[in-house]
Backbone as CSV, one residue per row, in Angstrom:
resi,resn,N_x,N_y,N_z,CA_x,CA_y,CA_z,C_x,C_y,C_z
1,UNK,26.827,12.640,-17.872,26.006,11.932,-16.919,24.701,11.513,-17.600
2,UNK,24.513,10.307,-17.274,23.241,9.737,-18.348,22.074,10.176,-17.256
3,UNK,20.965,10.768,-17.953,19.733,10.892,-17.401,18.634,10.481,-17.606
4,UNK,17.929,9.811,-16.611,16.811,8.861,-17.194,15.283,9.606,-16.431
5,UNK,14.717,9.641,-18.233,13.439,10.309,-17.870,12.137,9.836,-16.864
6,UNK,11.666,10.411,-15.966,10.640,10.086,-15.174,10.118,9.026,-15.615
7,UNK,9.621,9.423,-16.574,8.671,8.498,-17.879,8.862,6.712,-18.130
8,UNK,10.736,7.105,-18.085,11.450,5.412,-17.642,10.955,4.764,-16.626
9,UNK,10.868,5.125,-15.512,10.393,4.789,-14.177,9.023,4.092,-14.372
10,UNK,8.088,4.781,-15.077,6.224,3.780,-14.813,6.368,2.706,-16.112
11,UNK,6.139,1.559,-15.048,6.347,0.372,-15.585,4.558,-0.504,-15.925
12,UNK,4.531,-1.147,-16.185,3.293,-1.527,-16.624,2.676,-2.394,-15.331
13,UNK,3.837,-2.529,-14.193,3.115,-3.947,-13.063,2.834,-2.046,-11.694
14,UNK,3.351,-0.979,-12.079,3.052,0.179,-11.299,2.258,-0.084,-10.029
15,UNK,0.702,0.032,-10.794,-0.499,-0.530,-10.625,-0.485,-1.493,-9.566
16,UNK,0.066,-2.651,-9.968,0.277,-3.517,-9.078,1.104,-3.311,-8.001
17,UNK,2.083,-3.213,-7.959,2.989,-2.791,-6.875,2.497,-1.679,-5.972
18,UNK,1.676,-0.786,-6.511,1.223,0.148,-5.405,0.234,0.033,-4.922
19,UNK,-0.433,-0.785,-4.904,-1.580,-1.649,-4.084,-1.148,-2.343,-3.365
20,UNK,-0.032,-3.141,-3.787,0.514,-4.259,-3.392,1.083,-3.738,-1.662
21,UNK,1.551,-2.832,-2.208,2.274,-1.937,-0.655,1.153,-1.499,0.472
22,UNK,0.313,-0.779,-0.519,-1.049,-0.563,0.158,-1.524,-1.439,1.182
23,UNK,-1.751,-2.612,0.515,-1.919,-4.000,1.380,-1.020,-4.055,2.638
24,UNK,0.400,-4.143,2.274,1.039,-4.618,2.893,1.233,-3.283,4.509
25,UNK,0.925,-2.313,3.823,0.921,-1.096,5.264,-0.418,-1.515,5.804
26,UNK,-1.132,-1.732,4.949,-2.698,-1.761,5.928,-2.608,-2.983,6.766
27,UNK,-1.500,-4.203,6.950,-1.402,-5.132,7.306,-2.147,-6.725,6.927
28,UNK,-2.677,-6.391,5.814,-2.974,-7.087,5.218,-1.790,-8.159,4.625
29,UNK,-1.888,-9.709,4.340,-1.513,-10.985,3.441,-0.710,-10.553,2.495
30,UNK,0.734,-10.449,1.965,0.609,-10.276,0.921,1.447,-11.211,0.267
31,UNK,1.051,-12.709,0.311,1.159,-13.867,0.042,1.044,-14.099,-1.641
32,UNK,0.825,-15.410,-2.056,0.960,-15.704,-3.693,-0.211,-15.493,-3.564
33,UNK,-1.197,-15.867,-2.903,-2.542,-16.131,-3.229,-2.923,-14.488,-3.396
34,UNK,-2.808,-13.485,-2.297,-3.172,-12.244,-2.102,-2.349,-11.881,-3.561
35,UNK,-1.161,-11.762,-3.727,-0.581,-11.500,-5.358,-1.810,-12.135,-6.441
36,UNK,-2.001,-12.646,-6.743,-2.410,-13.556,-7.692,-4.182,-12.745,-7.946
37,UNK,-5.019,-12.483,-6.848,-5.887,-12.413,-6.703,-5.727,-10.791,-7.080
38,UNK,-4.779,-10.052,-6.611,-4.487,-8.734,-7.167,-3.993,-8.522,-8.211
39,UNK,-3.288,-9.363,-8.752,-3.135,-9.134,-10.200,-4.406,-9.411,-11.565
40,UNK,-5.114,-10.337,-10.804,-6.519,-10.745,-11.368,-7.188,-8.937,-12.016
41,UNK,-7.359,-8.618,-10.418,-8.416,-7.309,-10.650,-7.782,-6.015,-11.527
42,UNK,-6.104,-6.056,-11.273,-6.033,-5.044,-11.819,-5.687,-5.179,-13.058
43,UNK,-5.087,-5.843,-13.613,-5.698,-6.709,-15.215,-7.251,-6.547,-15.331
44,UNK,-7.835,-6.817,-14.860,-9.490,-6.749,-15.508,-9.659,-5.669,-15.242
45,UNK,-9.506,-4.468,-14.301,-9.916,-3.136,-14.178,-9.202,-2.577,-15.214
46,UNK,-7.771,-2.645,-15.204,-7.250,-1.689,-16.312,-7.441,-2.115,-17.559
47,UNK,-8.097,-2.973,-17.921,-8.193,-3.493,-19.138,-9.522,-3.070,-19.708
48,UNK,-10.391,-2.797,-18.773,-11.954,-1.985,-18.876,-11.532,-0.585,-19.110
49,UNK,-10.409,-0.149,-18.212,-10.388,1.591,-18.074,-8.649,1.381,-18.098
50,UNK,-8.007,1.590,-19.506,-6.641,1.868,-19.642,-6.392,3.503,-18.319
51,UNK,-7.648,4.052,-18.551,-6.826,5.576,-17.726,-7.199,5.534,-16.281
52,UNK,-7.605,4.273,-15.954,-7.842,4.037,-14.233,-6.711,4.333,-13.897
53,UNK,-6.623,5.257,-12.597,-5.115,6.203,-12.286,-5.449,5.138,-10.495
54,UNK,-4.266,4.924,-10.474,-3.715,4.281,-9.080,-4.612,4.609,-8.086
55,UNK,-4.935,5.819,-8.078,-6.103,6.583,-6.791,-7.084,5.511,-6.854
56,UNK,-8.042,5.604,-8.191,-9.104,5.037,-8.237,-8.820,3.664,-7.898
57,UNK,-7.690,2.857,-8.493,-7.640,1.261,-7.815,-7.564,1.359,-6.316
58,UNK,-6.714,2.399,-6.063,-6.865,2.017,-4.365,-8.232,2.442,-3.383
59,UNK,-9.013,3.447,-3.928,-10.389,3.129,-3.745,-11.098,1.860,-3.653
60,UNK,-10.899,0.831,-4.729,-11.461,0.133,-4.536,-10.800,-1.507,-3.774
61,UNK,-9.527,-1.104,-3.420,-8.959,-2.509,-2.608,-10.431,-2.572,-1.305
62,UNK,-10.289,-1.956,-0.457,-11.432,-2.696,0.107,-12.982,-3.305,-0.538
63,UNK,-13.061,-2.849,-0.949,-13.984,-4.043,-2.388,-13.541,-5.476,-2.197
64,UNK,-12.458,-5.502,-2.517,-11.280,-6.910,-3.055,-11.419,-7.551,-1.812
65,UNK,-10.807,-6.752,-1.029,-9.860,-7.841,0.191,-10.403,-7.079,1.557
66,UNK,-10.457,-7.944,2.451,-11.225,-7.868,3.599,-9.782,-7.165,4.625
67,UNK,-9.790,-5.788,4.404,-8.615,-4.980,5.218,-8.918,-5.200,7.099
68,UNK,-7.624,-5.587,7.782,-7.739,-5.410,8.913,-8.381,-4.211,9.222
69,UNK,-9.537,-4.165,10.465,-9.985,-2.774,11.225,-9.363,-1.606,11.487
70,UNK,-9.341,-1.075,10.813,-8.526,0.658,10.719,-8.531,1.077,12.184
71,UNK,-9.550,0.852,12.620,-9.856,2.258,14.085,-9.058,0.609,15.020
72,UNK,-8.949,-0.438,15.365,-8.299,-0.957,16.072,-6.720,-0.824,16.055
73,UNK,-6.169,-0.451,14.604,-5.174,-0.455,14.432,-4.258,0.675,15.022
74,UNK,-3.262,0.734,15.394,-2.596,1.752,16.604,-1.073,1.704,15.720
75,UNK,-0.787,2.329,15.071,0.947,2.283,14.365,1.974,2.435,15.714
76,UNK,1.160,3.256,16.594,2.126,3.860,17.233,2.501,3.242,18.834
77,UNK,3.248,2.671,19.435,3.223,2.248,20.886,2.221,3.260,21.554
78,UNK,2.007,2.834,23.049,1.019,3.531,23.776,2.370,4.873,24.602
79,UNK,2.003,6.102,24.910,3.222,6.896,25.280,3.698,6.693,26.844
80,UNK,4.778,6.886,27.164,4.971,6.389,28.316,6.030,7.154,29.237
81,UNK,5.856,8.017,30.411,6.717,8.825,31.011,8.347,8.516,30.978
82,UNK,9.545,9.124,30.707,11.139,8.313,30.762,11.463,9.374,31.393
83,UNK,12.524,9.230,31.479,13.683,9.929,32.171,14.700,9.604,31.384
84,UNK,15.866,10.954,31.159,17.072,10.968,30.782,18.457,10.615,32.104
85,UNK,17.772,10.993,33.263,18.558,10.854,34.182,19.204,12.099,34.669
86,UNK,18.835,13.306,34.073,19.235,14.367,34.575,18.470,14.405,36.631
87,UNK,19.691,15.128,37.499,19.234,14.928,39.037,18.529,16.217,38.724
88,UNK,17.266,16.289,40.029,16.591,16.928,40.191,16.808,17.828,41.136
89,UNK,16.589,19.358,40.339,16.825,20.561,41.606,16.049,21.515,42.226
């Protein structure tokens, strides 16, 4: 059985892609332009700091890009009384 080391897995666009998601949960664009503009920064950040670790870029996406309002945002429907239909005794 061939086994492929962790190590195989981190690719050099990493970086990118996990922001990229970031964006895309926070509900943010993640259009050519929003690509393009993120690949900008993290090319110029990692290119200043090869050991900038993913944490620190995602610190600074709100810097970048103007994130929808956190505290408006609701993931979850509002809760709401159901019934299974069991009769009542």
């Amino acid at each position: 059985m061939l086994q492929i080391p962790e190590t195989a897995l981190v690719t050099i666009n990493q970086p990118f892609n996990q922001v990229l998601l970031y964006l895309r949960a926070a509900g943010h664009d993640t259009g050519a332009e929003t690509r393009a503009r993120l690949q900008h920064f993290v090319s110029l950040h990692c290119g200043r700091q090869p050991s900038l670790s993913t944490r620190q870029l995602l610190e600074k996406v709100p810097q970048w890009f103007d994130l929808p309002d956190q505290a408006a945002f609701n993931p979850l429907p509002p809760m709401t009384r159901g019934s299974v239909g069991y009769p009542d005794e």
